[in-house]
C-alpha positions in Angstrom: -11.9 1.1 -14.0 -10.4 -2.6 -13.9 -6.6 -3.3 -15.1 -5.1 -6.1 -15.8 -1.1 -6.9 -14.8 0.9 -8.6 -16.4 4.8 -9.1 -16.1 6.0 -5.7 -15.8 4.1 -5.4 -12.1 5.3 -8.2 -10.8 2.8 -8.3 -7.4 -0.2 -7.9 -9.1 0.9 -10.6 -12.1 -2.3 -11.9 -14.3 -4.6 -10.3 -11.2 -7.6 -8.1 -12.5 -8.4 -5.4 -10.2 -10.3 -2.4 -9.2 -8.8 0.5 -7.9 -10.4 4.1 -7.4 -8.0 7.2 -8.1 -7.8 10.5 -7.0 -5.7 12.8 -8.9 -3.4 14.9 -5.8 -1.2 13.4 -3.6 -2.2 14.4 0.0 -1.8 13.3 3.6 -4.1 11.3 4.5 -5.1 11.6 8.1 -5.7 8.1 10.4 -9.1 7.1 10.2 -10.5 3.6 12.0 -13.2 1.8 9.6 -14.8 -0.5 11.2 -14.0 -3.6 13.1 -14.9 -7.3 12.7 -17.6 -8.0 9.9 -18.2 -4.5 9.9 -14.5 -3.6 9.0 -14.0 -1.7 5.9 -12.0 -3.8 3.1 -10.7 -1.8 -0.1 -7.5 -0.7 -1.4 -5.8 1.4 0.3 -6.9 0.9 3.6 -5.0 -1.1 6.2 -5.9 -4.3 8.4 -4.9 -4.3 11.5 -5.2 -7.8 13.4 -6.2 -8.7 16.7 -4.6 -10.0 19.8 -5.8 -13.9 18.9 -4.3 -13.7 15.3 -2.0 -16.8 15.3 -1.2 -17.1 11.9 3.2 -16.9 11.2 2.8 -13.9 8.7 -0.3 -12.8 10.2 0.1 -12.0 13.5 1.3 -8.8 15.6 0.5 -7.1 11.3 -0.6 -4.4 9.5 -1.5 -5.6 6.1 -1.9 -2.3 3.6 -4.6 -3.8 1.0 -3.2 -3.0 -2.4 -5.3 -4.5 -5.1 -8.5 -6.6 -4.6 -9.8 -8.6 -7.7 -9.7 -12.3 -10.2 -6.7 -13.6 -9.7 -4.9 -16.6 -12.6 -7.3 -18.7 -11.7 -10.2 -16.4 -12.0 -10.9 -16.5 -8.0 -11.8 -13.0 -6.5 -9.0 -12.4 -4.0 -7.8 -9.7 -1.7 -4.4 -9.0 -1.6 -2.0 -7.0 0.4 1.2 -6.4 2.1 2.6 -6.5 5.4 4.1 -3.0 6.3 5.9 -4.0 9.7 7.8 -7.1 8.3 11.2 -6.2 7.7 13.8 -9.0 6.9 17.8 -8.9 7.4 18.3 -7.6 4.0 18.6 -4.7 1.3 17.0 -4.5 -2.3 21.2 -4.4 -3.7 21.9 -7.5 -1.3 18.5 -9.6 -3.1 17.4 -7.5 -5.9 19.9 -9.9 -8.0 21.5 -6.3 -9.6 18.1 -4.6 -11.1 18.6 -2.4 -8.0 21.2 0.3 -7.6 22.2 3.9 -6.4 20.4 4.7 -3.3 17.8 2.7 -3.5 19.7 -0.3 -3.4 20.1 0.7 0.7 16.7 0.0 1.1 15.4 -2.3 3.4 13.2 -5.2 2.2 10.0 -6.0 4.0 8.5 -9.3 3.9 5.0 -8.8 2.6 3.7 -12.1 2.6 4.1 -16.2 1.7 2.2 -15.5 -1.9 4.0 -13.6 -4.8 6.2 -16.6 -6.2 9.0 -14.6 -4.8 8.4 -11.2 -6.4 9.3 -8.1 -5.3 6.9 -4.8 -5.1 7.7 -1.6 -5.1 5.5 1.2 -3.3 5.9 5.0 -3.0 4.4 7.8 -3.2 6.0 9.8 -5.9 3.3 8.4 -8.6 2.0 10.8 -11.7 -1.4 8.3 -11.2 -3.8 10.7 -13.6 -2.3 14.6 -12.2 -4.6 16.7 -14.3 -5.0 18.9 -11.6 -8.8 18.4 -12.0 -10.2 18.1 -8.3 -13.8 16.5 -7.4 -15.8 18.2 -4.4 -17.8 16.3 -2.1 -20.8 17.3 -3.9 -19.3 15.5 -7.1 -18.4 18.8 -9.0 -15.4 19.0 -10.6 -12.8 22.3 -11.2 -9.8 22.6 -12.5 -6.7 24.7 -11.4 -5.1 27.6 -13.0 -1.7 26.9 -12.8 0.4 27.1 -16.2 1.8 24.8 -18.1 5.2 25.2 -17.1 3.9 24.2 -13.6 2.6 21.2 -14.7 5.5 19.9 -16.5 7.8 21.3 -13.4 5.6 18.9 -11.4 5.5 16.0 -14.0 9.1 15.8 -13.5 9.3 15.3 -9.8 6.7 12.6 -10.0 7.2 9.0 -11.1 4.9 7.9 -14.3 3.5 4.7 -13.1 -0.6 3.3 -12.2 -2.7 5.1 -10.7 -2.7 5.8 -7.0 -4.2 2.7 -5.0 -7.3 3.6 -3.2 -6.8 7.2 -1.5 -4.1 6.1 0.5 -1.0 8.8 -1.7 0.1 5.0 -2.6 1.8 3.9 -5.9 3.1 1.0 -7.4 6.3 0.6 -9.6 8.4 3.0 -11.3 11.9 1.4 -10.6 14.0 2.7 -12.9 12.5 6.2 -12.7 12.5 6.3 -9.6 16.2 5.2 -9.1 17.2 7.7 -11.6 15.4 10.6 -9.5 16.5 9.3 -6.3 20.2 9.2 -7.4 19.7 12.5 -8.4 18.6 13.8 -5.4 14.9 15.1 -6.9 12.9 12.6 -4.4 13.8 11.4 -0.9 14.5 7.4 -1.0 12.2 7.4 2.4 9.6 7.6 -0.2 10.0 4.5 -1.6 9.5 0.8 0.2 10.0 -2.5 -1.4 8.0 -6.2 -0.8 9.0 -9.2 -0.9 5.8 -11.3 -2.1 2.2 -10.4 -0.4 -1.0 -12.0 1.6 -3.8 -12.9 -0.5 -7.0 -14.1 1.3 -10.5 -15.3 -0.8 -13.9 -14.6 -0.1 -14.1 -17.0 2.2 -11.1 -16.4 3.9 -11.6 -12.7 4.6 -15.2 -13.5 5.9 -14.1 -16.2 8.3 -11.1 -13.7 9.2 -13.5 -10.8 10.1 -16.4 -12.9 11.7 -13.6 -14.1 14.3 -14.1 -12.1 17.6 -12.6 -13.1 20.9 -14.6 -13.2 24.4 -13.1 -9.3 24.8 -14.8 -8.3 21.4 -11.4 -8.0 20.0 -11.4 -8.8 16.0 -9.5 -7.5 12.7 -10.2 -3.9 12.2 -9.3 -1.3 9.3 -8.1 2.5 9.1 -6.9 4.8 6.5 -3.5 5.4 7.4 -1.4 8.5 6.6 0.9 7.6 3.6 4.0 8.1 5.3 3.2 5.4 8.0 2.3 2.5 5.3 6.2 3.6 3.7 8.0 3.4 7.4 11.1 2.0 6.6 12.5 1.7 9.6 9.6 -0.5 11.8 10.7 -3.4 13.2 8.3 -6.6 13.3 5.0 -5.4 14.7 6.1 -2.1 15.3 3.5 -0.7 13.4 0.5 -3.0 14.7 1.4 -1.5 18.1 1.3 2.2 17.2 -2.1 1.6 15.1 -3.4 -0.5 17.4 -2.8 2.2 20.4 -4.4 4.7 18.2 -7.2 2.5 17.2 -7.8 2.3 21.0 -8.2 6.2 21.7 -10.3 7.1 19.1 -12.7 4.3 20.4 -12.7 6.1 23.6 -12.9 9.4 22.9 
């Protein structure tokens, strides 16, 4: 399915872009990928970088992959955002107002140096496409029996937004129902995590990004990462490459 964003998703503006859904959230467990050219790239994993990154935004990151596509200019990009960024500030101290309640304590990462200054929401609260319809490995499909009181019960502690990203539990936007829900105590605000712009890397750039590997075989590496992980919001500046980076390294091992 490809969608195309326009104002009211502020990250993903005039970007057309591919994402696959799954209809429950879940928790996804940590799962490496792949490393190097050999590294995994969709949404909804994450890319962790290596030792010889350099790059200001880059280095010491996890980048969570949330929409890969055309961009304005009709350029097939990757984007993401960089999960262990946090800057000095909250969404009600920048958010110019359209941010209140609880939410407005939130912390606001810096995602990257692209976005013309927008901010993203993620959380993963979403409605996505909850038909309670579930695909087996073997590509059948059942549905559940629950009633229909359930699923409205349900509906109501969920966010109506896009669909999930990937099959990372990820969402994107939702603000004012999900400030309204916060406030009123339905959803935890540690669900919720806000971006200030994003990374986008073309073709090329990727490609030359993965082929780099250092004399020690070290290179950029993706995992699927357990939702509540990508929506820390209390990691400091390459907290989170650390602690994925450590893990990386044992399941190597074992």
């Amino acid at each position: 399915q490809t969608h195309t964003y326009g104002s009211s998703s502020s990250s993903s503006s005039s970007l057309s872009m591919v994402r696959n859904s799954v209809q429950d959230e879940m928790e996804i467990p940590l799962r490496f990928l792949g490393k190097g050219e050999r590294a995994v790239v969709r949404p909804g994993v994450v890319l962790i970088a290596p030792n010889h990154e350099y790059n200001h935004f880059l280095m010491r990151s996890a980048v969570f992959i949330h929409a890969i596509g055309l961009n304005e200019y009709n350029e097939h990009v990757t984007r993401g955002v960089i999960i262990d960024h946090p800057t000095a500030f909250t969404m009600g101290e920048m958010g110019g107002g359209s941010v209140s309640g609880n939410l407005a304590h939130s912390v606001l990462f810096q995602g990257g140096d692209n976005g013309n200054d927008s901010v993203m929401l993620l959380h993963s609260a979403g409605s996505g496409h909850h038909d309670d319809t579930h695909v087996s490995d073997d590509g059948t499909t059942t549905s559940s029996t629950s009633s229909d009181a359930d699923a409205d019960a349900d509906a109501n502690l969920k966010i109506h937004c896009g669909e999930m990203i990937g099959t990372s539990g990820i969402y994107e936007g939702g603000l004012y129902s999900a400030m309204d829900l916060v406030d009123d105590g339905v959803l935890d605000p540690d669900r919720f995590k806000f971006f200030f712009n994003y990374v986008e890397f073309s073709d090329a750039e990727l490609e030359g990004m993965l082929s780099a590997t250092d004399s020690e075989g070290d290179a950029w590496a993706s995992m699927e990462v357990p939702t509540r992980v990508i929506l820390d919001n209390d990691f400091d500046r390459g907290e989170c490459w650390s602690y994925l980076r450590i893990q990386m390294k044992q399941m190597l091992v074992n």
